[in-house]
Backbone as numpy.savetxt, mean C-alpha at the origin, in Angstrom:
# Nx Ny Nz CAx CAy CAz Cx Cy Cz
-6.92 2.73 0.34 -6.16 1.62 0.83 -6.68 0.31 0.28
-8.02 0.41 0.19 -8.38 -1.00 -0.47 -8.13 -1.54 -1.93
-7.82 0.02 -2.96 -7.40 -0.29 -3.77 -6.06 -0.95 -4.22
-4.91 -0.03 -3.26 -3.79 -0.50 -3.23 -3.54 -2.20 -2.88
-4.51 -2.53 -1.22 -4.89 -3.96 -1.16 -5.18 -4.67 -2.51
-5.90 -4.72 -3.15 -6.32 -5.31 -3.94 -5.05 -5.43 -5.07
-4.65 -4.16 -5.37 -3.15 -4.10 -6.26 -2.45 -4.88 -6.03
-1.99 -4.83 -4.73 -0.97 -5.84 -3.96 -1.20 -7.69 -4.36
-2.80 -8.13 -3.90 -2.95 -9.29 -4.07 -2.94 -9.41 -5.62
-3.24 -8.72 -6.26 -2.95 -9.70 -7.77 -1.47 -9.23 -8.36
-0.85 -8.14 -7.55 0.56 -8.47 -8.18 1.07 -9.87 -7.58
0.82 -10.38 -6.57 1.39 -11.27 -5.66 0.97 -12.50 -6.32
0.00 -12.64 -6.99 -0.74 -13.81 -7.99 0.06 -13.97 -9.00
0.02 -13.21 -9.80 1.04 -13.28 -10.86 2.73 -13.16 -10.62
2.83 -12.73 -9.35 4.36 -12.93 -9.35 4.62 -14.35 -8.88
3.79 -15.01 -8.61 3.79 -16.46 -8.19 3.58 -17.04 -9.31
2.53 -16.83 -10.37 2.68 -17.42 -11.48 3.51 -17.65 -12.72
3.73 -16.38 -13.05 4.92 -15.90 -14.05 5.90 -16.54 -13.53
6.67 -17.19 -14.66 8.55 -17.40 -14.61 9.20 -16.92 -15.46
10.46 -16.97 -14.88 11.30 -16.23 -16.01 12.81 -17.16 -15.51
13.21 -17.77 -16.34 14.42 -18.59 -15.90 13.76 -20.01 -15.05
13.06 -20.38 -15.62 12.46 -21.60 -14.51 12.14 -21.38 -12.92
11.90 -20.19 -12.43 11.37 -19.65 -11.03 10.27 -18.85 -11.35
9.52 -18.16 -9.94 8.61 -17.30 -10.38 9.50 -15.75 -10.30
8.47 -15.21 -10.64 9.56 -13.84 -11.00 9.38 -13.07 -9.39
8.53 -13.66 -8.74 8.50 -13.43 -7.58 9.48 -13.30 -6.37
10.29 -14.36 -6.84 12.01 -14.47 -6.35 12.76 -13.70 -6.49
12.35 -13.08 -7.56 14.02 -12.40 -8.54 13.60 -11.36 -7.42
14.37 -10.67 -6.83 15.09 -9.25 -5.86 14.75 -8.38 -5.97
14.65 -8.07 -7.08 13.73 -6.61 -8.20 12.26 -6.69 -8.03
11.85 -7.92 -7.91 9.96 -7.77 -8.38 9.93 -8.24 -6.57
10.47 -8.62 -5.72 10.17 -8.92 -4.48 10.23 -7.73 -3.66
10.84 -7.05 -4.24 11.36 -5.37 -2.99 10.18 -4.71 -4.10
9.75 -4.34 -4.79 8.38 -3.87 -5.19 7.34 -4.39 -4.49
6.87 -5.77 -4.51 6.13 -5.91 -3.49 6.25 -5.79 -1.80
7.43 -5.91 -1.48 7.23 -5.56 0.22 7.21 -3.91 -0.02
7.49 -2.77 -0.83 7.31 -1.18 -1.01 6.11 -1.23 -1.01
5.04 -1.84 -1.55 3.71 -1.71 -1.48 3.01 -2.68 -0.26
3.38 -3.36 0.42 3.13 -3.98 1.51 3.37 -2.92 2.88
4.89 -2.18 2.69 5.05 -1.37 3.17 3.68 -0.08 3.45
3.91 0.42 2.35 2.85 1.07 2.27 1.80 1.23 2.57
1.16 0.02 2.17 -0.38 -0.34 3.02 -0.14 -0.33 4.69
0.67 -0.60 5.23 0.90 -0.64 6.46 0.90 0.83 7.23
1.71 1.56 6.56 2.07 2.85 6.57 0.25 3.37 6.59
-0.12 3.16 5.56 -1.46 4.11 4.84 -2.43 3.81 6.23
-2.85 2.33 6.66 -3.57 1.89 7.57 -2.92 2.71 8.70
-1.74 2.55 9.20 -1.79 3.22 10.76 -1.78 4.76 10.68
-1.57 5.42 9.36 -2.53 6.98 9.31 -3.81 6.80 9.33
-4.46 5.98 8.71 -5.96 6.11 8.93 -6.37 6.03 9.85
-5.88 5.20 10.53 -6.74 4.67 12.19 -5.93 5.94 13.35
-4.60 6.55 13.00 -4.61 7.71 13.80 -5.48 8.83 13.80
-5.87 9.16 12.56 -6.85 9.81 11.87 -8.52 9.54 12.38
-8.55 8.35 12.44 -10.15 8.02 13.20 -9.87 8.19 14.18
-9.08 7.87 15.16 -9.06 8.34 16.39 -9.18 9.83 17.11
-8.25 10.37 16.53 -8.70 11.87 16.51 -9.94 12.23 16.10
-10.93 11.95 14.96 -12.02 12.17 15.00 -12.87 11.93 15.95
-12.65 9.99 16.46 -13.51 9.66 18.16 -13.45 10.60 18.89
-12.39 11.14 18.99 -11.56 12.32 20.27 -12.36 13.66 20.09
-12.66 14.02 19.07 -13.08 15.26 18.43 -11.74 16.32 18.81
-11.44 15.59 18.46 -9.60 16.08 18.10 -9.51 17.44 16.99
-9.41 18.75 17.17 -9.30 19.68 16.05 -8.64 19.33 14.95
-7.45 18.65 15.03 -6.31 18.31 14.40 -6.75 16.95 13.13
-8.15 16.51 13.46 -8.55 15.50 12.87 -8.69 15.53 11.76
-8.89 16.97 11.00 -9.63 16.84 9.43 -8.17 16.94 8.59
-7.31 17.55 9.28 -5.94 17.62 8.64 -5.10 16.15 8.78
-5.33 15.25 9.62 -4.98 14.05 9.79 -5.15 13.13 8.56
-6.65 12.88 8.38 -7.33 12.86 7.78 -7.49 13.04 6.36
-6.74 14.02 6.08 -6.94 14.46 4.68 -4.84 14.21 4.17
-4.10 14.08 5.08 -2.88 13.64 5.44 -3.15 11.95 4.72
-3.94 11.46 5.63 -3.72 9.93 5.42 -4.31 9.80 3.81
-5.57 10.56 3.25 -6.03 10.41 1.95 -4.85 10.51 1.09
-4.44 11.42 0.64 -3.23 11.93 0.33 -2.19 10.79 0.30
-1.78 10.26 1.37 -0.70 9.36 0.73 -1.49 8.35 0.63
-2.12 7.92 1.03 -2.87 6.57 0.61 -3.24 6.74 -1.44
-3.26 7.81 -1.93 -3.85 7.90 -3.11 -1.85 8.41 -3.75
-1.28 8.91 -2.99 0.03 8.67 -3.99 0.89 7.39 -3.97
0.44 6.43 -3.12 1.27 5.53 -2.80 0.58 4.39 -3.92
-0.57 3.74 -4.19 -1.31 3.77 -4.79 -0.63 4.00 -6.50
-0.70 5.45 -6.82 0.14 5.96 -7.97 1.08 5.27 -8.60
1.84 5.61 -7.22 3.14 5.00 -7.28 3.34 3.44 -7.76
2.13 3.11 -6.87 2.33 1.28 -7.04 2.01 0.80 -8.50
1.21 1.28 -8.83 0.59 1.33 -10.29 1.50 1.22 -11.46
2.07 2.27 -10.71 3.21 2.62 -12.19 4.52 1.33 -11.68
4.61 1.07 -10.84 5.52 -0.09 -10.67 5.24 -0.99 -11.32
């Protein structure tokens, strides 16, 4: 997740910087719904993780599969963002 974080803030840098047509490209509809998909995401990725720790506090059986649930998309979402 922190990687994706980090993805997120410097796409968000440069989509503020870059123009294209005298705006930032940050505006244009196309590069703005890419960033809220990965904003999304992180949001998504965080409230598996922290369901995931919780069940571990709990000593929850169900925890290592939670767990390995939240890794999992946190590392395809990530992918995904990358290649965006």
């Amino acid at each position: 997740m922190g990687a994706l974080r980090d993805l997120l803030d410097r796409c968000l840098e440069y989509a503020l910087q870059r123009k294209t047509f005298g705006k930032p490209i940050g505006s244009h509809q196309l590069i703005a719904d890419k960033l809220v998909e990965m904003r999304v995401a992180i949001e998504a990725n965080h409230a598996l993780t922290m369901h995931a720790a919780a069940l571990i506090d709990a000593d929850d059986a169900g925890a290592t599969d939670v767990a390995s649930m939240a890794k999992l998309s946190a590392t395809r979402d990530y992918v995904s963002a990358t290649r965006e």
